[in-house]
C-alpha positions as CSV (number, residue, x, y, z in Angstrom):
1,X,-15.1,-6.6,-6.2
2,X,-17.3,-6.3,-9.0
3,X,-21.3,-6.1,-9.4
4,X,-21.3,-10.0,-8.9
5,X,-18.8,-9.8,-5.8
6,X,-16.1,-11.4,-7.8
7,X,-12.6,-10.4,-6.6
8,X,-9.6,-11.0,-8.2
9,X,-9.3,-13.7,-8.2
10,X,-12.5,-14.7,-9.9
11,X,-11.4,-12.3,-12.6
12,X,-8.2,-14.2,-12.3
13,X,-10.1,-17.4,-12.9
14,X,-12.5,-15.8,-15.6
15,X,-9.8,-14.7,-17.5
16,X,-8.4,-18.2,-17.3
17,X,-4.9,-16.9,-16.0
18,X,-3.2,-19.5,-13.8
19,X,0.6,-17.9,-13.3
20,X,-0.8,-14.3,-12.4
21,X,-3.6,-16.1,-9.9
22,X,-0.7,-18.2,-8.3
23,X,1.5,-14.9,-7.7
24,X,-1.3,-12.6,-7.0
25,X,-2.2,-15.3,-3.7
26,X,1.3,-15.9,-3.1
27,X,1.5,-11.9,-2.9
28,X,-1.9,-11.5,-0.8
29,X,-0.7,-14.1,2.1
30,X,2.8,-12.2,2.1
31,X,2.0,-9.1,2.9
32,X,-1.0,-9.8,5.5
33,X,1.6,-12.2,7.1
34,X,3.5,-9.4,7.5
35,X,0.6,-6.4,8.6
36,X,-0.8,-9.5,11.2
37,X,2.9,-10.1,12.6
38,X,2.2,-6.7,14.6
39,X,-1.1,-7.3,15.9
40,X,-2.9,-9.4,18.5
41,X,-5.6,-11.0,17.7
42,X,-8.4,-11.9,20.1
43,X,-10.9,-14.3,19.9
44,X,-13.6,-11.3,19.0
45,X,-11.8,-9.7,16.8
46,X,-13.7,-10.3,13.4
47,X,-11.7,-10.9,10.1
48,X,-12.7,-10.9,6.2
49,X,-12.4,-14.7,5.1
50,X,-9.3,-15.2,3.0
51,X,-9.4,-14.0,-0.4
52,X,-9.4,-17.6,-1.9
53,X,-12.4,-18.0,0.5
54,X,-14.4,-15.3,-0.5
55,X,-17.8,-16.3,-2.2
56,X,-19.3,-14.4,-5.4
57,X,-23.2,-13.6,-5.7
58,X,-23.2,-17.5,-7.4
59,X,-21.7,-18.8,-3.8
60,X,-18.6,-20.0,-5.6
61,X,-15.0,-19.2,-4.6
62,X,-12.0,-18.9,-7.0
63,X,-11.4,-22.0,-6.8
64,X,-15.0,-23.4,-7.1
65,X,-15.2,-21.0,-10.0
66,X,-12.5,-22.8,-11.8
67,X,-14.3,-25.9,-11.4
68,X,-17.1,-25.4,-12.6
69,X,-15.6,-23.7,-15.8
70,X,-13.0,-26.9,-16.0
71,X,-10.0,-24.3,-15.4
72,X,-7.6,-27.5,-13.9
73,X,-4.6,-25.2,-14.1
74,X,-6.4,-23.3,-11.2
C-alpha cells in the first residue's frame, strides 16, 4: 500500500490498466484459494477484506476508484 492506502489494485486502476488488473485478481483469488484449502476457519478467526474490497484513505475501492475516474474497462 501506498501513503494513501492504495493497493494494487488502485495503482492498477490509476494507471488505467484493465488486462494486468483482471490477471492480477484472477491471480490473488488463486492462490489464497489454495493457502485457505488447508485451514479451518472459525467463526473468530479475523480476515483482511478481499483485495477488491479494500478501501483507500478516500474510502474508495478499486472498483469505486474506477468510477469515479470513468475507467469502464475496470
Amino acid at each position: 500500500m501506498d501513503s494513501n492506502d492504495n493497493t494494487v489494485l488502485h495503482m492498477l486502476v490509476v494507471c488505467n490498466l484493465p488486462n494486468m488488473y483482471t490477471k492480477f485478481k484472477a491471480r490473488w483469488i488463486e492462490r489464497h484459494a489454495a493457502k485457505h484449502k488447508k485451514i479451518i476457519i472459525t467463526s473468530e478467526t479475523s480476515e483482511l477484506p478481499k483485495l477488491w474490497n479494500r478501501l483507500n484513505k478516500d474510502g474508495l475501492t478499486p472498483l469505486t476508484l474506477a468510477a469515479d475516474l470513468g475507467r469502464a474497462k475496470m
